[in-house]
C-alpha positions as a Markdown table, in Angstrom:
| # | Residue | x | y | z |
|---|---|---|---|---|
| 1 | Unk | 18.4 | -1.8 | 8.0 |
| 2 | Unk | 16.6 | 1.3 | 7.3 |
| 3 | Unk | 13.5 | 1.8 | 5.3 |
| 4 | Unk | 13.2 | 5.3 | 4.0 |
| 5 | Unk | 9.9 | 6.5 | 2.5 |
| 6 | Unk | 6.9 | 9.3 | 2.9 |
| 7 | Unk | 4.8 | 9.3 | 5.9 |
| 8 | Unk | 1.5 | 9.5 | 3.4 |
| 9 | Unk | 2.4 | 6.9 | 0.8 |
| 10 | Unk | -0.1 | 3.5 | 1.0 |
| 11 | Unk | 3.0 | 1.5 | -0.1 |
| 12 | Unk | 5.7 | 2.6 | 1.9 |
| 13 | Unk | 2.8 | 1.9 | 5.1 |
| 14 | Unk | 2.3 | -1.5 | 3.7 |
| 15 | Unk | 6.2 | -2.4 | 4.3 |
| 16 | Unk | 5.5 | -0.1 | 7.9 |
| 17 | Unk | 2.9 | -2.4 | 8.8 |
| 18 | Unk | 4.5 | -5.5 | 7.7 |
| 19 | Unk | 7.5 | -4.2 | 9.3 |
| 20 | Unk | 5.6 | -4.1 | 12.7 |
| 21 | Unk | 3.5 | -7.2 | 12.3 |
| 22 | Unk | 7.1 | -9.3 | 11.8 |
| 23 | Unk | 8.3 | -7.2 | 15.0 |
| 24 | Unk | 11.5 | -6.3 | 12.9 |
| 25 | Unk | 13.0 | -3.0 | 14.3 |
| 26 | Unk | 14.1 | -0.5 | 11.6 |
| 27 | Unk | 14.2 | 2.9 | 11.5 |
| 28 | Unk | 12.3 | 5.5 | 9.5 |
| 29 | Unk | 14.2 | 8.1 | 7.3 |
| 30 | Unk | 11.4 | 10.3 | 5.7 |
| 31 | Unk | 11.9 | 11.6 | 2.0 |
| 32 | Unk | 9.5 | 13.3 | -0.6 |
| 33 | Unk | 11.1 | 11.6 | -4.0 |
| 34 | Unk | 9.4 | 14.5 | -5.9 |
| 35 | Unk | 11.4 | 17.4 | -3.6 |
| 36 | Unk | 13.9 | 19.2 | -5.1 |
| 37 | Unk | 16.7 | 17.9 | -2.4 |
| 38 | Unk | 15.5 | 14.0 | -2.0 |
| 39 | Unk | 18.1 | 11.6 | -1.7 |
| 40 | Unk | 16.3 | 9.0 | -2.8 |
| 41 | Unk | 17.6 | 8.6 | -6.4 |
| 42 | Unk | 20.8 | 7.8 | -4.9 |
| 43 | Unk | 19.1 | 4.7 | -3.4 |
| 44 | Unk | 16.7 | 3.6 | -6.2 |
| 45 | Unk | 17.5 | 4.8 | -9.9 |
| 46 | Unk | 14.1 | 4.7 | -10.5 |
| 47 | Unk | 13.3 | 7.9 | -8.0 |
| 48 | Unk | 10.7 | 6.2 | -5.8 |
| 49 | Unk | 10.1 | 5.1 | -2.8 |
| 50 | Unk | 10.1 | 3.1 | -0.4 |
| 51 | Unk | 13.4 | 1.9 | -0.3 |
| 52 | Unk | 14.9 | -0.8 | 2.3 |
| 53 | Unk | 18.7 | -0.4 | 3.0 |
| 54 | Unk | 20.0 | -3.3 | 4.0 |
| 55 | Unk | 23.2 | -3.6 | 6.7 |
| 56 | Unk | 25.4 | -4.7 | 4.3 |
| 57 | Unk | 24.2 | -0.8 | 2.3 |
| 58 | Unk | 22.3 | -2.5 | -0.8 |
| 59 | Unk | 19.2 | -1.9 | -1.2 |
| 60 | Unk | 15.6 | -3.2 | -2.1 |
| 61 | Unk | 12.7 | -1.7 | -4.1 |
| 62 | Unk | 9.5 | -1.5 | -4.6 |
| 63 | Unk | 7.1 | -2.7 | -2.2 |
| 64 | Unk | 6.2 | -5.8 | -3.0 |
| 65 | Unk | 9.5 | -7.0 | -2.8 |
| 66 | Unk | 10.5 | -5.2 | 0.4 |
| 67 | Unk | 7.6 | -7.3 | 1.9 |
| 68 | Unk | 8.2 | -10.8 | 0.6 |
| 69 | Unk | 12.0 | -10.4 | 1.9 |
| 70 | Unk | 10.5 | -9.2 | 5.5 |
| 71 | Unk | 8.5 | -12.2 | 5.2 |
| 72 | Unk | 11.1 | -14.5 | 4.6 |
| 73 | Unk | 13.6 | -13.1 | 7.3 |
| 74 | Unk | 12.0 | -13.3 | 10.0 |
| 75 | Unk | 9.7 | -16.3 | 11.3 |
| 76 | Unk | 7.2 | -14.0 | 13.2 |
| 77 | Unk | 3.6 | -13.9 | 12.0 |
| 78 | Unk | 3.9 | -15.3 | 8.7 |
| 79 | Unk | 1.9 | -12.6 | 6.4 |
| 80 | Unk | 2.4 | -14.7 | 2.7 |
| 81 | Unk | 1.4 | -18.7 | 2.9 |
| 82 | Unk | 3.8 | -21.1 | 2.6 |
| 83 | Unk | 1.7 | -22.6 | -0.3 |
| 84 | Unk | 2.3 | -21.6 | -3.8 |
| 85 | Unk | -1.1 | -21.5 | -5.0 |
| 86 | Unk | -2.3 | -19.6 | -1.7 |
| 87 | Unk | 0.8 | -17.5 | -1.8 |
| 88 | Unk | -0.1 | -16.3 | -5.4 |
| 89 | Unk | -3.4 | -15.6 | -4.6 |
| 90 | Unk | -2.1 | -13.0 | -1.2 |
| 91 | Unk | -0.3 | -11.5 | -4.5 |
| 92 | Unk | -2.6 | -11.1 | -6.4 |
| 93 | Unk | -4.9 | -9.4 | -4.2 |
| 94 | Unk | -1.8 | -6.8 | -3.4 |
| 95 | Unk | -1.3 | -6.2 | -7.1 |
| 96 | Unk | -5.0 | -5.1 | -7.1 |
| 97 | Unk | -4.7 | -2.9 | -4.1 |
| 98 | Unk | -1.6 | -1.6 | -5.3 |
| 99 | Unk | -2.8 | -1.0 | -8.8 |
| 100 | Unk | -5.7 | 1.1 | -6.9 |
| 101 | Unk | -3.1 | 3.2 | -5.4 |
| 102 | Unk | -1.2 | 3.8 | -8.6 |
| 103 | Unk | -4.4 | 4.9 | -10.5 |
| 104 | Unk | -5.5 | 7.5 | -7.3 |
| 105 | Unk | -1.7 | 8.6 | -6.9 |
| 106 | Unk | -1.6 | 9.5 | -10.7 |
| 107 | Unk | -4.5 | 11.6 | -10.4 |
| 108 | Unk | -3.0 | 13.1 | -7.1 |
| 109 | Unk | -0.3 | 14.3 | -9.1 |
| 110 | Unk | -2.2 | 15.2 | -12.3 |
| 111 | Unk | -3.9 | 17.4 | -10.2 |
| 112 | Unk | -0.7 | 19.0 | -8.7 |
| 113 | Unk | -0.1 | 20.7 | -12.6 |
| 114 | Unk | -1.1 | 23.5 | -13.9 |
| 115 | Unk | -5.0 | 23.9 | -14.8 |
| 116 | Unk | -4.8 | 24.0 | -18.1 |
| 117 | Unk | -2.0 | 21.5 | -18.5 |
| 118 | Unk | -4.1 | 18.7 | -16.7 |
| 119 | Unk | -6.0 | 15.6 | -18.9 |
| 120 | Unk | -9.4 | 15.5 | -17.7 |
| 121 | Unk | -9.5 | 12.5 | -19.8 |
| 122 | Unk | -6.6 | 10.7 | -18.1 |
| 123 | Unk | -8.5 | 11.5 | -14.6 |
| 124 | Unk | -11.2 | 10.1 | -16.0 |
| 125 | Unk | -9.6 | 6.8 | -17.0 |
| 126 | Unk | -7.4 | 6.9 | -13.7 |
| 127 | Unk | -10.6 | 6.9 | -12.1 |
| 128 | Unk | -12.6 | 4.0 | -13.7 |
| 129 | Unk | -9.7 | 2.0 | -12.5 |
| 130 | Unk | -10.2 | 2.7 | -9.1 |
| 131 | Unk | -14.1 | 1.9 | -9.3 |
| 132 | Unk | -13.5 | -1.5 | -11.0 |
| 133 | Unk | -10.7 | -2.4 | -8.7 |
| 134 | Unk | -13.2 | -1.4 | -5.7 |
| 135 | Unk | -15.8 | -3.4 | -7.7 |
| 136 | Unk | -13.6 | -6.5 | -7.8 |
| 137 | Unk | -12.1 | -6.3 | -4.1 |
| 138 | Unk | -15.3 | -6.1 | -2.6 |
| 139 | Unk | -17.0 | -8.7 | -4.9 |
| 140 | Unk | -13.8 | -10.9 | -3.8 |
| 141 | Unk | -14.1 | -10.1 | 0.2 |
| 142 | Unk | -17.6 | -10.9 | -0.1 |
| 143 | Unk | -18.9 | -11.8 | 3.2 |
| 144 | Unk | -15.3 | -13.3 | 4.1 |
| 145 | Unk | -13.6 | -12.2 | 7.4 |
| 146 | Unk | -10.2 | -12.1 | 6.0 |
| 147 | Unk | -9.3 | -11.6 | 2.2 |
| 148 | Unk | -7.8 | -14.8 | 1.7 |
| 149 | Unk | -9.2 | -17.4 | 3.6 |
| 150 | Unk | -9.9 | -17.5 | 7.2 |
| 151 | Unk | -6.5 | -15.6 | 8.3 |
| 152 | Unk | -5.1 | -12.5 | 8.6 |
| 153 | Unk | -2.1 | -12.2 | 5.8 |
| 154 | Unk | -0.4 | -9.8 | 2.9 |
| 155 | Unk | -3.8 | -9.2 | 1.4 |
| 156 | Unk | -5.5 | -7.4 | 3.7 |
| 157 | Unk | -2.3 | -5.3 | 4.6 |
| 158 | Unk | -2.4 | -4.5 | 0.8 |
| 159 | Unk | -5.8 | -3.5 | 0.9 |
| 160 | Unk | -6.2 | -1.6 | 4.3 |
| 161 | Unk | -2.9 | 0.3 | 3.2 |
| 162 | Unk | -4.9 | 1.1 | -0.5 |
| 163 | Unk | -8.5 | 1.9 | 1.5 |
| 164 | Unk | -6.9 | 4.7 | 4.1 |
| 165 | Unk | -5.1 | 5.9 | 0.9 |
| 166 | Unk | -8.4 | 6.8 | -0.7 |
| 167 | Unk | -9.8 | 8.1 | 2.6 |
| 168 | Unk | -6.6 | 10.5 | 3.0 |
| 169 | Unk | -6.4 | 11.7 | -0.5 |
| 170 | Unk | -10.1 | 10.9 | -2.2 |
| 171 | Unk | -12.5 | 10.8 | 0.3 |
| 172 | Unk | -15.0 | 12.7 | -2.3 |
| 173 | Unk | -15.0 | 8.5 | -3.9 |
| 174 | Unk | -17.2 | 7.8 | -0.6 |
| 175 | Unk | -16.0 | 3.7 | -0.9 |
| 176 | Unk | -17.5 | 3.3 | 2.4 |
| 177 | Unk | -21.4 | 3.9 | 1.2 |
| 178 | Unk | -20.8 | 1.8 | -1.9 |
| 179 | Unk | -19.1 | -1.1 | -0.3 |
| 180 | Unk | -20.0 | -1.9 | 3.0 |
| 181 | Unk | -18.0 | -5.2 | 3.6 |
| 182 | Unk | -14.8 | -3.1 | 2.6 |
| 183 | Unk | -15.3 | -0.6 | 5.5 |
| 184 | Unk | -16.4 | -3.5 | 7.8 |
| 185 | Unk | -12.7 | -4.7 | 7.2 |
| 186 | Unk | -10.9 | -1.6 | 7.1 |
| 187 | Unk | -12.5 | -0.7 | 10.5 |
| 188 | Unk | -11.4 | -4.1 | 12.0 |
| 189 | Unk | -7.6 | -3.3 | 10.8 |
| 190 | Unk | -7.4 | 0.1 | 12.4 |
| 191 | Unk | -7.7 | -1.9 | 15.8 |
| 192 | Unk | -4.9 | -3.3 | 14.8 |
| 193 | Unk | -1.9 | -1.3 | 16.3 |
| 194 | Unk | 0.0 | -2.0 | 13.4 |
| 195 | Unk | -2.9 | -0.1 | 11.1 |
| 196 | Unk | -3.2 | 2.1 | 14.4 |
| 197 | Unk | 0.6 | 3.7 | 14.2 |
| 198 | Unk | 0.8 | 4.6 | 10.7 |
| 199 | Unk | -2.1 | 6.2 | 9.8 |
| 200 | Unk | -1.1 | 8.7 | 6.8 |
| 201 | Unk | -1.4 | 12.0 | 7.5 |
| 202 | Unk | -1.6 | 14.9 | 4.6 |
């Protein structure tokens, strides 16, 4: 296998992470989708990444299912419960951590036109979702150690991989003041060497 991805996007470090968690050896290829000479549309029609090629050369795309497959093929450190009403819930929370990172990576590329061609009023909106998704994580971590339950899974993979997103890219949002529970967590993954060896970099 190979996974090929951006060093700075939250979900190609959420299959990096999982990817090391599962102790599954695969090698990085790095590509910027948006660059004039990425090769990635040759892997995913849809242009993004990341993008798991498999040994037998198909591939698998987006995210969310590059993890569950990781998940499955490989007994190590089970990361999505085996039980279907706890599973859905690990999903749930990386649909809101990943719907976080869509709204701030929108803006991030708003911002990357033209002045006078950007929607303020798009930013705005893009924005709003990422203060009510913050709202609703850390109403939902509450005083908990873990996202889901008592144990280390997807979830918090999902949402450490979302939170040093906003640090790299939006640290102007200042998520750490307004939700203290949330930085207590993201501070206990980045002892994690997981967390530790992927830290994005812009």
């Amino acid at each position: 296998m190979k996974l090929i991805a951006s060093l700075t996007s939250p979900y190609a470090r959420k299959v990096r992470i999982v990817l090391q968690e599962k102790r599954i050896e695969c090698p990085l290829t790095v590509d910027i989708p948006w660059n004039a000479d990425s090769k990635v549309p040759d892997v995913n029609p849809l242009g993004k990444i990341p993008v798991l090629v498999l040994d037998d050369g198909s591939t698998l795309f987006d995210s969310r299912v590059i993890v569950e497959y990781l998940d499955h093929v490989s007994p190590v450190a089970k990361l999505i419960p085996n039980d279907y009403r706890q599973a859905i819930q690990v999903k749930r929370w990386e649909a809101l951590a990943d719907g976080i990172c869509d709204a701030a990576a929108t803006i991030f590329l708003e911002r990357k036109r033209p002045s006078e061609q950007q929607s303020q009023d798009w930013i705005a909106r893009q924005e709003a979702k990422i203060h009510r998704g913050l709202k609703t994580l850390s109403e939902e971590l509450g005083e908990g150690s873990w996202c889901n339950g008592e144990s280390y899974s997807l979830a918090d993979i999902a949402v450490g991989a979302c939170l040093g997103y906003l640090d790299l890219r939006f640290a102007e949002i200042g998520w750490r003041n307004g939700y203290p529970n949330l930085a207590r967590l993201a501070d206990k993954l980045a002892q994690r060497p997981a967390f530790a060896d992927t830290v994005p970099q812009a």
